[in-house]
C-alpha positions as CSV (number, residue, x, y, z in Angstrom):
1,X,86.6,116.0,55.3
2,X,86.1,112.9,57.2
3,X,85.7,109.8,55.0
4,X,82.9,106.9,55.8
5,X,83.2,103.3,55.6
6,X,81.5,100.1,55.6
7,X,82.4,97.8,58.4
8,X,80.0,94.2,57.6
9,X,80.9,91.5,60.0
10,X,79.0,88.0,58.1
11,X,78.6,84.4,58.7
12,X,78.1,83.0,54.7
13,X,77.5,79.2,55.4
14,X,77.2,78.6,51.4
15,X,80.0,80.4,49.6
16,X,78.2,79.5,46.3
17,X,75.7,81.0,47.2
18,X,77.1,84.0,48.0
19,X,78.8,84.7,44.7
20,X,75.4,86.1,43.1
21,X,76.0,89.1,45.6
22,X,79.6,89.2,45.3
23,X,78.9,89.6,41.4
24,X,76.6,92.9,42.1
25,X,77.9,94.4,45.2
26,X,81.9,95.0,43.2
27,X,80.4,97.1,40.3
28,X,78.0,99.2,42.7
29,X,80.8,99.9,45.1
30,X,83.3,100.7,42.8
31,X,80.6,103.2,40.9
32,X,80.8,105.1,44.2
33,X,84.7,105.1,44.4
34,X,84.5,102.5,47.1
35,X,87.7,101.0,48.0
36,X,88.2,97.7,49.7
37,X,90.2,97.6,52.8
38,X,89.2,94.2,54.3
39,X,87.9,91.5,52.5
40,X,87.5,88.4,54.0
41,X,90.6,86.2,54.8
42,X,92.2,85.1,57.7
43,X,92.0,86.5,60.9
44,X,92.3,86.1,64.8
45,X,89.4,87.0,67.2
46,X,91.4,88.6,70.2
47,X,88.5,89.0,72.3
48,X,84.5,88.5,72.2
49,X,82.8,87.0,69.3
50,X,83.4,87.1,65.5
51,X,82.0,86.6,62.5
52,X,83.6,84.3,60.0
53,X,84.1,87.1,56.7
54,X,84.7,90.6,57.4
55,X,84.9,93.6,54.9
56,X,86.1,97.2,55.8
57,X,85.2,99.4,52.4
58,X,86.4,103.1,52.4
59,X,84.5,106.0,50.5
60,X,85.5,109.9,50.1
61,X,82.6,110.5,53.4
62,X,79.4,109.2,55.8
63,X,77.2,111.1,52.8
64,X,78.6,108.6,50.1
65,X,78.9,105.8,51.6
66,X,75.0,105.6,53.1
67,X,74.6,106.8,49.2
68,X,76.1,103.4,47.8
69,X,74.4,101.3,50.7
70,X,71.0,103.0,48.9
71,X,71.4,103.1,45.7
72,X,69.4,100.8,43.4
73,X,72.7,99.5,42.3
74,X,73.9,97.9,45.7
75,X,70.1,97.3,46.8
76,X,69.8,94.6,43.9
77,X,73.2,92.8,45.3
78,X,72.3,92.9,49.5
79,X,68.3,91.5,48.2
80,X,71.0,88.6,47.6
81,X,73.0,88.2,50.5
82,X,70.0,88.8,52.8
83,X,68.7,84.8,52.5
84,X,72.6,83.3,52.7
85,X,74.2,85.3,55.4
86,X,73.7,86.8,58.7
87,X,75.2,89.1,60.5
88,X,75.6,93.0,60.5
89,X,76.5,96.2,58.5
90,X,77.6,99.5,59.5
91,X,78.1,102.8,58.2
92,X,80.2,104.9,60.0
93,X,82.0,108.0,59.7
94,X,85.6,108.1,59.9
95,X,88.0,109.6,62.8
96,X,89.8,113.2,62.0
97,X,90.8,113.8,65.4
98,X,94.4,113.6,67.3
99,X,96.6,110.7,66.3
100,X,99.0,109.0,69.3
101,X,101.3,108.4,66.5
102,X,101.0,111.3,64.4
103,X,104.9,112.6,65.5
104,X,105.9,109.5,63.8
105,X,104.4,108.9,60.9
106,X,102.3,111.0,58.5
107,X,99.3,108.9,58.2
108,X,97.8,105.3,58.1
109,X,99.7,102.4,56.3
110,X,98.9,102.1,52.9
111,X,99.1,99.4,50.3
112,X,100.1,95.4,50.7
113,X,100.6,93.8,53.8
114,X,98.5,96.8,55.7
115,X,96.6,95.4,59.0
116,X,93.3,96.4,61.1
117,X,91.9,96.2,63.9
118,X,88.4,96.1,63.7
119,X,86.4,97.1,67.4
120,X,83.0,97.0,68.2
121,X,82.2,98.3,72.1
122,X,79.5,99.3,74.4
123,X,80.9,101.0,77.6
124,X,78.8,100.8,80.9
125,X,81.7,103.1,82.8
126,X,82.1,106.2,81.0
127,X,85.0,107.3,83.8
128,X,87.0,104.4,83.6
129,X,86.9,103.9,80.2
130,X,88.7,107.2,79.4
131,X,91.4,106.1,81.5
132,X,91.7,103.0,78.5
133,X,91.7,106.1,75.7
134,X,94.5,108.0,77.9
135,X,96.6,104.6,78.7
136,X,96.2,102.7,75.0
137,X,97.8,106.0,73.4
138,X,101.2,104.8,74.1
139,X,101.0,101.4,72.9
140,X,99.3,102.6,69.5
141,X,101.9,105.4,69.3
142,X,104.8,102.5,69.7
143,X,103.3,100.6,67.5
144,X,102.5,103.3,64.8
145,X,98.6,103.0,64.8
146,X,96.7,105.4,63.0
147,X,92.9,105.5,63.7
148,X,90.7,105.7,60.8
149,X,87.4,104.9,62.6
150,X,87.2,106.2,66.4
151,X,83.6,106.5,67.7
152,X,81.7,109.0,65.1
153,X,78.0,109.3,63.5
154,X,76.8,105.7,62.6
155,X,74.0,104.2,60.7
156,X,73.3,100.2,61.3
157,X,71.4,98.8,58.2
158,X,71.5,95.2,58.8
159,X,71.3,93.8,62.7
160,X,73.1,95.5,65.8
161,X,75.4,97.8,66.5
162,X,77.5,98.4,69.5
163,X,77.7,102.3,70.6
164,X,81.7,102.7,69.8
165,X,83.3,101.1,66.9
166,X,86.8,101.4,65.8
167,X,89.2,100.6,62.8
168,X,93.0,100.7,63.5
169,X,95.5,100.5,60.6
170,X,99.1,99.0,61.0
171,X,101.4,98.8,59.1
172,X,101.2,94.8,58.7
173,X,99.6,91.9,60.3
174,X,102.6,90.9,63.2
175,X,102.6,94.5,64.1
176,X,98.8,94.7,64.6
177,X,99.2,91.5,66.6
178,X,102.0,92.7,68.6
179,X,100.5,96.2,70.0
180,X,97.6,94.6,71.3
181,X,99.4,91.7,73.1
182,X,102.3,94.1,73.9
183,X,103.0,94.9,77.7
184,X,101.6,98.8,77.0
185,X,98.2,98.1,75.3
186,X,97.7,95.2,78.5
187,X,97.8,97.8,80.7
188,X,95.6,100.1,79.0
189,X,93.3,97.0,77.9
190,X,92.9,96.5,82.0
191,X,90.8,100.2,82.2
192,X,88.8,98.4,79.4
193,X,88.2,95.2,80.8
194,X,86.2,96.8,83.9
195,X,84.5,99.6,81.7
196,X,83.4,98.1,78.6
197,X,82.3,94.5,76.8
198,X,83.9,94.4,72.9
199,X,84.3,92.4,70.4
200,X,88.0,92.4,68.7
201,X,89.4,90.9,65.5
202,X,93.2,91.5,63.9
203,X,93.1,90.7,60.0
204,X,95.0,91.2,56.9
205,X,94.0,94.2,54.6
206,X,92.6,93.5,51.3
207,X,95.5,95.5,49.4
């Protein structure tokens, strides 16, 4: 079964402020087996515009994590964050298609010093932009990418969403930053450039 996850791109400009939230939103998420990929931190913006905290929170599937997102629970911590941060949150379910690098390793990076790369796209040319799927294949393979989050059903519950989102896992943070500025994904990132507008961040996992 496909998992779901979270993906919450925020500007906070009073971390103080933001605690209250902070305080609620742990206990609800961990009530629905939540786990915390990304959590703030460091991070570069490799293309577009980004948001200055990002989370990434896994849960068992789509069904449980809109669940958590509705519960009493969580709706008494987001009442809190609404009035000292802006920005948006996703829920989206996860990939369980064909993996590039699936002859090389068994599944995503796990544990400390895991990496993401967090997408958000709209594509205007549909034609070109699956040459970018074909071409970026070798690249993530190399680099032993593993896609939890590749397209799939999505739900925005605060602000926009783009039509395509993706979450890549590495198995740490030079890695993540190598593949994309590596000679293979360059090429493949050319298709994308024409065909699509995105917004792309490499960050740390939580873990």
């Amino acid at each position: 079964m496909a998992k779901g996850y979270w993906i919450v791109r925020l500007d906070v400009p009073d971390a103080e402020k933001y605690k209250p939230y902070l305080d609620g939103a742990g206990p609800a998420i961990a009530a629905f087996g939540g786990r915390f990929l990304v959590r703030g931190g460091s991070f570069e913006t490799l293309e577009g515009t980004s948001r200055g905290r990002n989370i990434v929170v896994e849960f068992k599937d789509y069904e449980t994590a809109l669940a958590c997102f509705q519960s009493p629970q969580y709706q008494a911590a987001y009442v809190l964050r609404l009035p000292v941060s802006t920005g948006e949150h996703l829920i989206i379910e996860g990939y369980e298609g064909a993996q590039p690098a699936a002859g090389a390793i068994e599944g995503p990076a796990i544990g400390p010093g895991t990496a993401y790369w967090i997408m958000r796209i709209d594509v205007h040319d549909m034609e070109t932009y699956k040459s970018y799927v074909a071409a970026d294949a070798v690249a993530i393979e190399k680099y032993r990418g593993w896609f939890l989050v590749r397209g799939g059903k999505h739900a925005a519950m605060q602000g926009p969403a783009r039509s395509r989102n993706v979450v890549l896992a590495f198995k740490d943070y030079e890695t993540a930053l190598a593949c994309y500025r590596s000679p293979e994904y360059q090429e493949a990132f050319g298709f994308r450039r024409v065909s699509a507008e995105a917004e792309v961040i490499a960050i740390p996992g939580s873990e």
